[in-house]
MIBA-184380 format. One record per residue: x, y, z of N, C-alpha, C in turn. Coordinates in Angstrom, 2 decimals. Layout:
<nodes>
node n_X = X; n_Y = Y; n_Z = Z; ca_X = X; ca_Y = Y; ca_Z = Z; c_X = X; c_Y = Y; c_Z = Z
...
</nodes>
This chain:
<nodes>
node n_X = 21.99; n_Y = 34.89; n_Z = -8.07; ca_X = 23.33; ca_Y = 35.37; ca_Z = -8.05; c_X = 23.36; c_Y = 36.73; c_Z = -8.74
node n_X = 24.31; n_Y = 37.48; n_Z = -8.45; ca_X = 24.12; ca_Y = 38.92; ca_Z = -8.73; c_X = 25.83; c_Y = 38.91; c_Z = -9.44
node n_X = 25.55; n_Y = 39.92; n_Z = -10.51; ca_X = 27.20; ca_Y = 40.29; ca_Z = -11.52; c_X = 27.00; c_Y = 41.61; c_Z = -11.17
node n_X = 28.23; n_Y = 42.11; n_Z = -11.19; ca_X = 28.16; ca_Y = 43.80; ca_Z = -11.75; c_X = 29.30; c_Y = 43.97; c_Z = -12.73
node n_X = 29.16; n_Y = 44.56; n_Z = -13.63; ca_X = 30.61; ca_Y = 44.62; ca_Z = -14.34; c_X = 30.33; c_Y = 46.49; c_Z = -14.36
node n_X = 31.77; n_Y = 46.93; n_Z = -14.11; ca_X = 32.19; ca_Y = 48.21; ca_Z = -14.02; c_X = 32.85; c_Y = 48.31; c_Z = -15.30
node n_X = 32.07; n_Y = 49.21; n_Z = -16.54; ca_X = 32.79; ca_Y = 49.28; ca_Z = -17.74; c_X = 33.68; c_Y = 51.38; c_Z = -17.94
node n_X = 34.64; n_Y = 50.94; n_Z = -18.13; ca_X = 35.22; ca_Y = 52.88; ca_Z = -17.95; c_X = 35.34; c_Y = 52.92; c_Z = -19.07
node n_X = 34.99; n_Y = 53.75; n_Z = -19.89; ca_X = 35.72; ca_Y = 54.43; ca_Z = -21.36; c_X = 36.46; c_Y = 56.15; c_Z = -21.27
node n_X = 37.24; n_Y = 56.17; n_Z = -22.13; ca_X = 37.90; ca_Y = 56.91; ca_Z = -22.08; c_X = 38.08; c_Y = 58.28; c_Z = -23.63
node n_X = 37.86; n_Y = 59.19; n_Z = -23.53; ca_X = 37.28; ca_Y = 59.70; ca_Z = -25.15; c_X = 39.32; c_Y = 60.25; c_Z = -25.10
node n_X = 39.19; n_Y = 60.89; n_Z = -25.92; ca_X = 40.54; ca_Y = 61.12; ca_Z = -27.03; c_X = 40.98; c_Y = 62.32; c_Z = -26.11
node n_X = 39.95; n_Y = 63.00; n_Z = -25.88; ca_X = 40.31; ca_Y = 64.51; ca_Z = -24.99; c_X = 41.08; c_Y = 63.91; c_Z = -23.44
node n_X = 40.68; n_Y = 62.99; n_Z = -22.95; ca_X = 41.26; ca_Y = 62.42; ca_Z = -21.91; c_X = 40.28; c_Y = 62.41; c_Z = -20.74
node n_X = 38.70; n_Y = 62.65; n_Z = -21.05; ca_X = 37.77; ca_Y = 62.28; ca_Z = -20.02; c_X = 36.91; c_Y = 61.33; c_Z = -19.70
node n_X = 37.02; n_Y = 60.55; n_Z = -18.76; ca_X = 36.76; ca_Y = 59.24; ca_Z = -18.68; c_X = 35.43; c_Y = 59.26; c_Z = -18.07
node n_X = 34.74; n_Y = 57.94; n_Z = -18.59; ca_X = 33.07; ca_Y = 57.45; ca_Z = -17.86; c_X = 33.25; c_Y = 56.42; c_Z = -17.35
node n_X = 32.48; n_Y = 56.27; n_Z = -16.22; ca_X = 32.58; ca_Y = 55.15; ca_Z = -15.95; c_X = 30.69; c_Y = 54.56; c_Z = -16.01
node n_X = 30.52; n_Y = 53.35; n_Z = -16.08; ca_X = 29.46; ca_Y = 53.17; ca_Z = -16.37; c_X = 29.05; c_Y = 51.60; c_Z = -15.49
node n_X = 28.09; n_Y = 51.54; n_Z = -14.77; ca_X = 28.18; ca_Y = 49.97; ca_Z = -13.94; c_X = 27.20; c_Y = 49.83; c_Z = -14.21
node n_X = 26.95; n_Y = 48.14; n_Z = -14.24; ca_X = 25.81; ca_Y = 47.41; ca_Z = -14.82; c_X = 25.42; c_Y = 46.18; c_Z = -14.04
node n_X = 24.35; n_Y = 46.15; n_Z = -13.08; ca_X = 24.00; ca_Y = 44.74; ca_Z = -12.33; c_X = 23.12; c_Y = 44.24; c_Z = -12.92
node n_X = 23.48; n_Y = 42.70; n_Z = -12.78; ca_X = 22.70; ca_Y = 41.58; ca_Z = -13.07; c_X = 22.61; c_Y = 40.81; c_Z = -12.47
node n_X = 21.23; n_Y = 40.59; n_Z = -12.49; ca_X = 20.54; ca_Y = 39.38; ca_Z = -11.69; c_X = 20.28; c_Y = 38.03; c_Z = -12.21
node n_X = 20.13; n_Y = 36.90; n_Z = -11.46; ca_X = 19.24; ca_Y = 36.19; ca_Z = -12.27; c_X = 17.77; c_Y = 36.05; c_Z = -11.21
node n_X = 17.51; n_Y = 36.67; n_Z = -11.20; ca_X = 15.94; ca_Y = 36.57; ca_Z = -10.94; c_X = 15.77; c_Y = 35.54; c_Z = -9.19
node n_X = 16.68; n_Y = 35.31; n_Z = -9.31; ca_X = 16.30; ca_Y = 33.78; ca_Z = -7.72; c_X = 15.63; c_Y = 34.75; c_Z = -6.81
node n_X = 16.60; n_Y = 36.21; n_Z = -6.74; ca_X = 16.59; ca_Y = 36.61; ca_Z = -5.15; c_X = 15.10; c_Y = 38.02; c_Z = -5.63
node n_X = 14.47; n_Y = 37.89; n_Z = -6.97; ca_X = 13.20; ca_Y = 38.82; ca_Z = -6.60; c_X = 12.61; c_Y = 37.72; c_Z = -6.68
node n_X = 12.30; n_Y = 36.45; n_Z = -7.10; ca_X = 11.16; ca_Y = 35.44; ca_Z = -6.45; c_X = 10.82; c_Y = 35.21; c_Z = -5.00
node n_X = 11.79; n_Y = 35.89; n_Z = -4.46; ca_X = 11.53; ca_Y = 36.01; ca_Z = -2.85; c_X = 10.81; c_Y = 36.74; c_Z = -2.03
node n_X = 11.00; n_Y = 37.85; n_Z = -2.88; ca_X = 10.86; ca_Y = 39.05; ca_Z = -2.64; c_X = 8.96; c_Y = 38.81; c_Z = -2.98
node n_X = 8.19; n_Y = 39.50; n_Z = -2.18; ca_X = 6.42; ca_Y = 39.31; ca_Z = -2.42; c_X = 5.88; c_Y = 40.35; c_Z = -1.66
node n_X = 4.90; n_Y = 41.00; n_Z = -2.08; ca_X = 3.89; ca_Y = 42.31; ca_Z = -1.29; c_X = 3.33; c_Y = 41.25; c_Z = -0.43
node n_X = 3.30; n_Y = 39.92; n_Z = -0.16; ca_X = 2.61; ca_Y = 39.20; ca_Z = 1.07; c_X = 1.02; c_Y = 39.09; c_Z = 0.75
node n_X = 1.01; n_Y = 38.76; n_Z = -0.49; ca_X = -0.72; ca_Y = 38.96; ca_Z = -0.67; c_X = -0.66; c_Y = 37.17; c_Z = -0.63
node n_X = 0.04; n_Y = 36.44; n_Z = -0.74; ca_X = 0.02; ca_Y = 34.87; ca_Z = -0.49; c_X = -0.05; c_Y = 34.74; c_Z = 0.69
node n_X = 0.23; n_Y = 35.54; n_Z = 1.79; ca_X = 0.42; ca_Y = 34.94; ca_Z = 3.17; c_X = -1.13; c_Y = 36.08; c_Z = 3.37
node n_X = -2.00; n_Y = 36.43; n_Z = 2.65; ca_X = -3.12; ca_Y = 37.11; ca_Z = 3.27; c_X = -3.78; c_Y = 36.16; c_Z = 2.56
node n_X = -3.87; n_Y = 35.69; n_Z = 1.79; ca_X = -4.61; ca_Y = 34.26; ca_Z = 1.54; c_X = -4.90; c_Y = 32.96; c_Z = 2.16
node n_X = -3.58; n_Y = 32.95; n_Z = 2.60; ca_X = -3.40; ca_Y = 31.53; ca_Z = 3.69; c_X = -3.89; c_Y = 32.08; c_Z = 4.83
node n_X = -4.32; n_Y = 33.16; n_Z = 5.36; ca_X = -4.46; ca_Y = 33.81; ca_Z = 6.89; c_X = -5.94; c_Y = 33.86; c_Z = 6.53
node n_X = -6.39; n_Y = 34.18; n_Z = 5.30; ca_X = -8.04; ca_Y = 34.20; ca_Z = 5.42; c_X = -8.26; c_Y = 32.42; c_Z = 5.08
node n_X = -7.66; n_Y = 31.69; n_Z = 4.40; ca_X = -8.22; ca_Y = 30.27; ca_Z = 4.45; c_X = -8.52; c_Y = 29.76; c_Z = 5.60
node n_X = -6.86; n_Y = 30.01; n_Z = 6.35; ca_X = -7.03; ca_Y = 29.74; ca_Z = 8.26; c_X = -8.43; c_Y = 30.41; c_Z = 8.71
node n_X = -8.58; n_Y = 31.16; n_Z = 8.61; ca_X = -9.57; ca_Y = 32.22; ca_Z = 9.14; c_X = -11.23; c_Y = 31.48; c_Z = 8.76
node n_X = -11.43; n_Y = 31.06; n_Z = 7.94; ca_X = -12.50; ca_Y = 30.36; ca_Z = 7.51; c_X = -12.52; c_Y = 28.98; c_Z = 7.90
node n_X = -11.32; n_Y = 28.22; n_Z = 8.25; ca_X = -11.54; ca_Y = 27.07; ca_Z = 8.26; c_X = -11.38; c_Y = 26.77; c_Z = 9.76
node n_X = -11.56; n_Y = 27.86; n_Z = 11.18; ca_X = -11.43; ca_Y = 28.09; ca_Z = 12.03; c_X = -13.21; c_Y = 28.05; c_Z = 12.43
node n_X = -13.45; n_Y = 29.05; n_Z = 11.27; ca_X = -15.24; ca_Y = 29.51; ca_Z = 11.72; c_X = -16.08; c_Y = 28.75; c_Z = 11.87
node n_X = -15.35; n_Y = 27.34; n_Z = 9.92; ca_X = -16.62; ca_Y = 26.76; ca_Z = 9.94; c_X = -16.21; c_Y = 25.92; c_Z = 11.29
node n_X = -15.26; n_Y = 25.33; n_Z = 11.49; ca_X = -14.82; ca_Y = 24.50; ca_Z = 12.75; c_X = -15.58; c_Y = 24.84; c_Z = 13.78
node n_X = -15.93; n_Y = 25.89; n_Z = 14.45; ca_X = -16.78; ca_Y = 26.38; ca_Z = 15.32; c_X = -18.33; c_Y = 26.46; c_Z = 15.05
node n_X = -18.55; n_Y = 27.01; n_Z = 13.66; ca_X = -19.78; ca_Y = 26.28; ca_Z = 13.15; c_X = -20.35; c_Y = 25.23; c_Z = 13.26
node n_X = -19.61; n_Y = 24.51; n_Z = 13.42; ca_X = -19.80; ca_Y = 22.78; ca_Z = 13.03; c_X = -19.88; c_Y = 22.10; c_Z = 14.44
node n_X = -19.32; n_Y = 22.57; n_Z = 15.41; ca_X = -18.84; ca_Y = 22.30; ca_Z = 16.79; c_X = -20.11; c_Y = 22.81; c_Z = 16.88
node n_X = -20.54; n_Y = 23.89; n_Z = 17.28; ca_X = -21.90; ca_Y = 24.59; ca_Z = 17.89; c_X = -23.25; c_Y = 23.74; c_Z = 17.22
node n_X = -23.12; n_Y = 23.23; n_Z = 15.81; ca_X = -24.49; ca_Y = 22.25; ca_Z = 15.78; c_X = -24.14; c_Y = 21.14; c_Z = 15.94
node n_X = -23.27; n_Y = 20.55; n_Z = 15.93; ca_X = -23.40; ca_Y = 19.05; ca_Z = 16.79; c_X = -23.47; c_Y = 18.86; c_Z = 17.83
node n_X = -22.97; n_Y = 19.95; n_Z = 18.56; ca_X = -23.54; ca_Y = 19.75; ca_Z = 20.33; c_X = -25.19; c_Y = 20.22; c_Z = 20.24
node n_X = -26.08; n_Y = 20.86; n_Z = 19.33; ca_X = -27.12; ca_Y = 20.86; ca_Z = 19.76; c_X = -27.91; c_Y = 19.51; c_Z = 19.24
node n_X = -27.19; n_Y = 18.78; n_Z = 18.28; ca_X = -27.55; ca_Y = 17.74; ca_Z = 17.92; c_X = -27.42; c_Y = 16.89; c_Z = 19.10
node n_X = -26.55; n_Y = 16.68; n_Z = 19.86; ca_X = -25.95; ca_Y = 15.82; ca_Z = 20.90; c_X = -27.15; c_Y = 15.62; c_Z = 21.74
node n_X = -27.14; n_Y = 17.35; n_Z = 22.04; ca_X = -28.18; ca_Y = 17.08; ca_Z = 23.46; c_X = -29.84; c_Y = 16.73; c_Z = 22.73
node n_X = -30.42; n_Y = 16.90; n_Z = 21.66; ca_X = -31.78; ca_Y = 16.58; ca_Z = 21.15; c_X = -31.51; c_Y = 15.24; c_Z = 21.34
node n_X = -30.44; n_Y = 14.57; n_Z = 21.04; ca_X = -30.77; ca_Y = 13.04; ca_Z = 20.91; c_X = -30.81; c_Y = 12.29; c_Z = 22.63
node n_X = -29.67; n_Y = 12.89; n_Z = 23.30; ca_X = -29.54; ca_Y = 12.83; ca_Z = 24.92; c_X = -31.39; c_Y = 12.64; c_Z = 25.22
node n_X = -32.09; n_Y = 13.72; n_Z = 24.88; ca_X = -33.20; ca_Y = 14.31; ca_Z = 25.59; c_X = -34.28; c_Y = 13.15; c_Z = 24.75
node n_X = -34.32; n_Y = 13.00; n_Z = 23.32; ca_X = -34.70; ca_Y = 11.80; ca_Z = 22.32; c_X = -34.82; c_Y = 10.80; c_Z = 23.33
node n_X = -33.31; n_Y = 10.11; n_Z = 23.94; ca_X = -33.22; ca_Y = 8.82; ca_Z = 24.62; c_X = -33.81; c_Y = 8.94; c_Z = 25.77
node n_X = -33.94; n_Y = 10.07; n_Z = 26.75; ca_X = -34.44; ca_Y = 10.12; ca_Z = 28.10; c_X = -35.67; c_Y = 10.08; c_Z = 28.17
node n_X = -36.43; n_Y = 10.84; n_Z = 26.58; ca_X = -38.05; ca_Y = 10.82; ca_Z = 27.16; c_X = -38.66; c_Y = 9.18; c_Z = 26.60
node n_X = -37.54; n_Y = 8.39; n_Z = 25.63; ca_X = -38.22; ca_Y = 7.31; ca_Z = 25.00; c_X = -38.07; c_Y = 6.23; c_Z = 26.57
node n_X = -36.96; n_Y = 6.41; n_Z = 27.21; ca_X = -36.63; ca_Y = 5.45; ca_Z = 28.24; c_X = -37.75; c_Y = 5.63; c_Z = 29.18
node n_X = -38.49; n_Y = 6.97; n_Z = 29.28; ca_X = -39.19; ca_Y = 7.46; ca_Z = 30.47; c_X = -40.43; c_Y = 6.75; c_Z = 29.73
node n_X = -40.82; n_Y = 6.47; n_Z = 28.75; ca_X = -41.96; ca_Y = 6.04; ca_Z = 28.28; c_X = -41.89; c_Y = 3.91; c_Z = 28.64
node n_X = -40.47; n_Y = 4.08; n_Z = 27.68; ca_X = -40.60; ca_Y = 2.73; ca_Z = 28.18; c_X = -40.93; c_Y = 2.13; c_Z = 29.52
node n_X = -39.99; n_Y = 3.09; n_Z = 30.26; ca_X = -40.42; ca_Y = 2.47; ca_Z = 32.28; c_X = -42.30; c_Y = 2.33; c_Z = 32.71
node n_X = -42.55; n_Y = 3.53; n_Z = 31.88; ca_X = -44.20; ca_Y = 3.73; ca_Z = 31.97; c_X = -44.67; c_Y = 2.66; c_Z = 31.34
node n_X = -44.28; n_Y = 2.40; n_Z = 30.23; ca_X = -44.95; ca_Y = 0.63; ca_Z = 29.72; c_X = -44.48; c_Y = -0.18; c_Z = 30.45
node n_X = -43.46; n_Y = -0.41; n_Z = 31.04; ca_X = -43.33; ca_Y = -1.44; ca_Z = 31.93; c_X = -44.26; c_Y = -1.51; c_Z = 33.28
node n_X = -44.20; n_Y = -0.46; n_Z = 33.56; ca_X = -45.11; ca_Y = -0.39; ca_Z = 35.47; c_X = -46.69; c_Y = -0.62; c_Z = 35.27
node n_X = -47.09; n_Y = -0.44; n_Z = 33.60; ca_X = -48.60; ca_Y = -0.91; ca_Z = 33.29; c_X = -48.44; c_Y = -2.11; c_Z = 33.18
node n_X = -47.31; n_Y = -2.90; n_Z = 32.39; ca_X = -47.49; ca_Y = -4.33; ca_Z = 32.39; c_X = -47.37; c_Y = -5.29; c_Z = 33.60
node n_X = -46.95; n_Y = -4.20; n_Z = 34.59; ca_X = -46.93; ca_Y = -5.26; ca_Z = 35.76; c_X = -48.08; c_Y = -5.18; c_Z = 36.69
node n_X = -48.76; n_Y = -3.89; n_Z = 36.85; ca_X = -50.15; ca_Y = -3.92; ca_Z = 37.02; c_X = -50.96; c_Y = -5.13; c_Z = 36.54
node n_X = -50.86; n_Y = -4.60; n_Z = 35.38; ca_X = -51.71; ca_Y = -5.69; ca_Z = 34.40; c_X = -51.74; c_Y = -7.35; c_Z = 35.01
node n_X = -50.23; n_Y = -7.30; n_Z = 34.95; ca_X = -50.02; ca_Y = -8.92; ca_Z = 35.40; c_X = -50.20; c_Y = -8.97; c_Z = 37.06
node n_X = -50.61; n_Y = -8.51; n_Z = 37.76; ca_X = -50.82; ca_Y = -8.43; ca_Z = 39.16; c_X = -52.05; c_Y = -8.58; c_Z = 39.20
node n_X = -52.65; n_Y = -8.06; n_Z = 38.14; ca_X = -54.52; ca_Y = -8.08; ca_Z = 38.58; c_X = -54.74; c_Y = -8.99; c_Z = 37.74
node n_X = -54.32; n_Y = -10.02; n_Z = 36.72; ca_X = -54.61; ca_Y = -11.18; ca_Z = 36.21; c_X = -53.97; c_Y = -12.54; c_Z = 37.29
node n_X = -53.34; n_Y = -12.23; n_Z = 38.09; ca_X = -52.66; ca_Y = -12.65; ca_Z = 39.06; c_X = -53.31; c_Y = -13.07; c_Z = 40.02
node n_X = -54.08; n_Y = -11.51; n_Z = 40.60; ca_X = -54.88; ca_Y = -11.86; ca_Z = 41.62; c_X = -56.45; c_Y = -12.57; c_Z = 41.01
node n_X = -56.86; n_Y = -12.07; n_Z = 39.55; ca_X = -58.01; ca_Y = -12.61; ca_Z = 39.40; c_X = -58.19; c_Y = -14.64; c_Z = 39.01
node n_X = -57.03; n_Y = -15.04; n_Z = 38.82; ca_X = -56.60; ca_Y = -16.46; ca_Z = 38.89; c_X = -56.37; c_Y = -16.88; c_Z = 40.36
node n_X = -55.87; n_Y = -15.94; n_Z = 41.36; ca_X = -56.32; ca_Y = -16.80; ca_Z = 42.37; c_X = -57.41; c_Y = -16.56; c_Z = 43.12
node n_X = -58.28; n_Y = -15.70; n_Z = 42.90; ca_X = -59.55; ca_Y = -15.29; ca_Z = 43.50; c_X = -60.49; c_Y = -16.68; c_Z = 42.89
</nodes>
């Protein structure tokens, strides 16, 4: 909230001052800011954007190592399987020979 009081004095000769005086109470310059708080919050955003993309870019390369992990272990497994059935084909045939 803002006062002004307008004080006039008057000297003996008959020439008058006038003199004004504002007062504040402070509410409306707490508002008031050079904006160095909102360049703080714009670089936090700003960092917490990067690492976000940081973080995004190595878990997808994590993703696909493990993708490629599961494809070559499955490709091994099928290969142990097609020996064990060999295997059991020629113990197969040597039981009925």
């Amino acid at each position: 909230m803002t006062e002004e009081r307008i004080v006039e004095t008057r000297s003996p000769e008959g020439q008058s001052n006038t003199h004004t005086t504002v007062i504040t109470d402070g509410a409306s310059e707490s508002r008031r800011s050079s904006g160095g708080g909102m360049l703080v919050i714009l670089l936090v955003v700003a960092l917490v954007a990067i690492a976000g993309i940081w973080m995004m870019t190595n878990v997808g390369g994590a993703e696909i190592a493990k993708d490629n992990a599961i494809a070559d272990a499955a490709g091994e497994v099928g290969a142990a399987a097609g020996e064990v059935g060999a295997a059991a084909q020629d113990a197969a045939g040597a039981v009925t020979d």
